[in-house]
N, C-alpha and C positions, 0 to 999 in steps of 0.2 A: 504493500500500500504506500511505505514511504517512498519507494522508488519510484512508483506510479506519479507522485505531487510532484516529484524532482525535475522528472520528463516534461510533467506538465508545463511547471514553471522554467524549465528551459525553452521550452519548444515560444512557449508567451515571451521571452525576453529577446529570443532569434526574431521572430514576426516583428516586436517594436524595435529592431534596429535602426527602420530608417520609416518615415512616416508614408501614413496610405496612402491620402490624398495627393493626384497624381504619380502614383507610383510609376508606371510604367517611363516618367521621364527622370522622377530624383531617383530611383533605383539606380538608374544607369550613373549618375552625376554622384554622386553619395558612394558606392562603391571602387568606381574607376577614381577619385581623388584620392587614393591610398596607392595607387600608380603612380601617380600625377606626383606625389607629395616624394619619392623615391626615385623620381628623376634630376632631383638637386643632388643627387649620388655619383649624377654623372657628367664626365667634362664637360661637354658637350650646350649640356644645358644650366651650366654655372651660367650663364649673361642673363637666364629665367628665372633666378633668386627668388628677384622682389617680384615677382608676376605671382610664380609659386604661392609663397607664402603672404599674397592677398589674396589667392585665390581661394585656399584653403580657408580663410579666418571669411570668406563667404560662405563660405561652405556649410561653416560651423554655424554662421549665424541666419544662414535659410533655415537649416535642418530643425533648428531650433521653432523657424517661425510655421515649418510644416508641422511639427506636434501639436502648437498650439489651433493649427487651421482644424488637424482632425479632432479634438477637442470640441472646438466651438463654430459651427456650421454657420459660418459668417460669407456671405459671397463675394464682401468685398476684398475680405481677407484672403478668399480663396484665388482672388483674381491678381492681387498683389503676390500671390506666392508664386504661381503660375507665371506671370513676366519676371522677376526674379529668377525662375529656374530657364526659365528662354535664355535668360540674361548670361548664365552661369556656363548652359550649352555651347555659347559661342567658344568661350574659354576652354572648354573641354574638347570641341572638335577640335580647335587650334593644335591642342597637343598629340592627338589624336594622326591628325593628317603630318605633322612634325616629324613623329617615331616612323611613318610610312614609308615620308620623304629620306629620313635620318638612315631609313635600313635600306633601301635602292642605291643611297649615294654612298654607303659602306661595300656593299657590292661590287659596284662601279669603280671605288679607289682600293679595292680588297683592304678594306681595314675589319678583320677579323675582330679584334675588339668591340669596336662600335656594332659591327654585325651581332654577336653576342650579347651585348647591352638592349641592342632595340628587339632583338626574337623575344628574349627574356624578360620586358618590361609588360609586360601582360596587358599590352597597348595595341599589337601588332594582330591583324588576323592572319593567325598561320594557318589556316585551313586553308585560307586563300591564296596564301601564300608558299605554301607546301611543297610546290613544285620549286621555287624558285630557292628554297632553303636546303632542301637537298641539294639542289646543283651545286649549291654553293660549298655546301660541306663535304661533297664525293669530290669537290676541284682541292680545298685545302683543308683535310681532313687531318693533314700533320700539324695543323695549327688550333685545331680545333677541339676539345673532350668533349663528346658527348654530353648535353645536357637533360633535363627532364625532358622538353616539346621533344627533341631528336629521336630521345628512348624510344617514346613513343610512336615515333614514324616510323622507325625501325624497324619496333617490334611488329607495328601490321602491318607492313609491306613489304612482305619477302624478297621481291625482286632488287630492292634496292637494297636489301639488306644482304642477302648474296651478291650483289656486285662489288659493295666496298672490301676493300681487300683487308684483310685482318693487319697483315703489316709490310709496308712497304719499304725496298730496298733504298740504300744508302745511294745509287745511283738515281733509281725515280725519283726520291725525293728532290735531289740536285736538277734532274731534265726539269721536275715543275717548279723550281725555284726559279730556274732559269727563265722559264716562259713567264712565269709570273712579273718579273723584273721588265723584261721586252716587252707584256701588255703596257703594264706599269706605264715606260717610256714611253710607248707607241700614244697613250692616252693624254699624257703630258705636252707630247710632241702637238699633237689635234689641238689642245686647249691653246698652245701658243701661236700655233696657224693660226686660230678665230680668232686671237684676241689684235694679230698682227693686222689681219683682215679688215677686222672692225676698226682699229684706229688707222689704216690707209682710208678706207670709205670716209671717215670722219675729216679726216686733211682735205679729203679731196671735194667733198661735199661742202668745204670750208672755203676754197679755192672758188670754187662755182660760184657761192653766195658772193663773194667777195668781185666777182667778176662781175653778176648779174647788177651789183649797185654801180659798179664802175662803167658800166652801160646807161643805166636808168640817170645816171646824172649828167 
């Protein structure tokens, strides 16, 4: 019987975590801010300090103002809580779309690290992503340990999981260092084309303008 009250009163103290009203949108805001709040952990988003931790101290003080909405069936109150949680969305898709941006442009500079950091922020949809995170860790799998999300792809997808090789020679590992270095450059080489490109266009588009008045007068 006492066990029985205990369950009870656990199971009631889970449900009041986070308030009914509008649940389907502070559920999402209310839970993913403990994400949010564990991205000051990482380099990347040290310059998101102070955004962070105003975000959070909204956080605390909606969450607050939803208990009292489910309490007292107030519609104005219900309507202030509701553009406040609109409000708070924005902030949260922001980081949201960030970790997405953050883990393609990790890929892209093979920064293994950050790759790691944005799978692991429990920000990421890997489902969606799934394809793209294997690829990524069967190319540098020497750099990589297995985490929780990988085990898990792993474990239910034999095919890839018989491809990876248990352990690779001191030679392969060298051939993909090697490649990896010449992406590397190859990628570097491209960004300073464009950028050589875009500041001739800029001279010369500066040249014309300069021309066009030297006519008009």
């Amino acid at each position: 019987m006492v066990r029985i009250f205990i369950l009870c009163v656990i199971s009631a103290l889970l449900i009041a975590q986070n308030p009914k009203t509008y649940s389907s949108l502070g559920d999402i805001l209310y839970d993913n801010s403990l994400n949010i709040e564990k991205l000051k952990e990482i380099e990347i988003y040290a310059q998101y300090g102070d955004k962070i931790e105003g975000y959070l101290n909204d956080i605390k003080s909606v969450k607050e103002l939803g208990f009292e909405v489910d309490k007292a069936d107030n519609s104005d109150e219900k309507k202030r809580y509701l553009n406040r949680l609109r409000e708070l969305s924005k902030t949260n898709d922001f980081f949201v779309k960030s970790v997405s941006s953050n883990f393609f442009f990790s890929i892209k500079s093979v920064d293994s690290k950050l790759f790691l950091q944005m799978v692991n922020s429990k920000m990421l949809d890997t489902e969606k992503y799934r394809s793209e995170i294997m690829k990524y860790y069967n190319l540098y799998s020497d750099e990589i340990t297995p985490f929780d999300i990988m085990q898990d792809f792993l474990a239910t997808d034999k095919k890839v999981q018989n491809n990876v090789p248990a352990k690779k020679s001191e030679k392969k590992r060298q051939e993909e260092k090697i490649l990896r270095i010449r992406e590397s450059n190859r990628l570097n080489q491209e960004a300073l084309e464009q950028s050589l490109e875009e500041e001739a266009a800029k001279k010369k588009s500066a040249i014309n303008d300069e021309k066009m008045k030297e006519l008009s007068n």
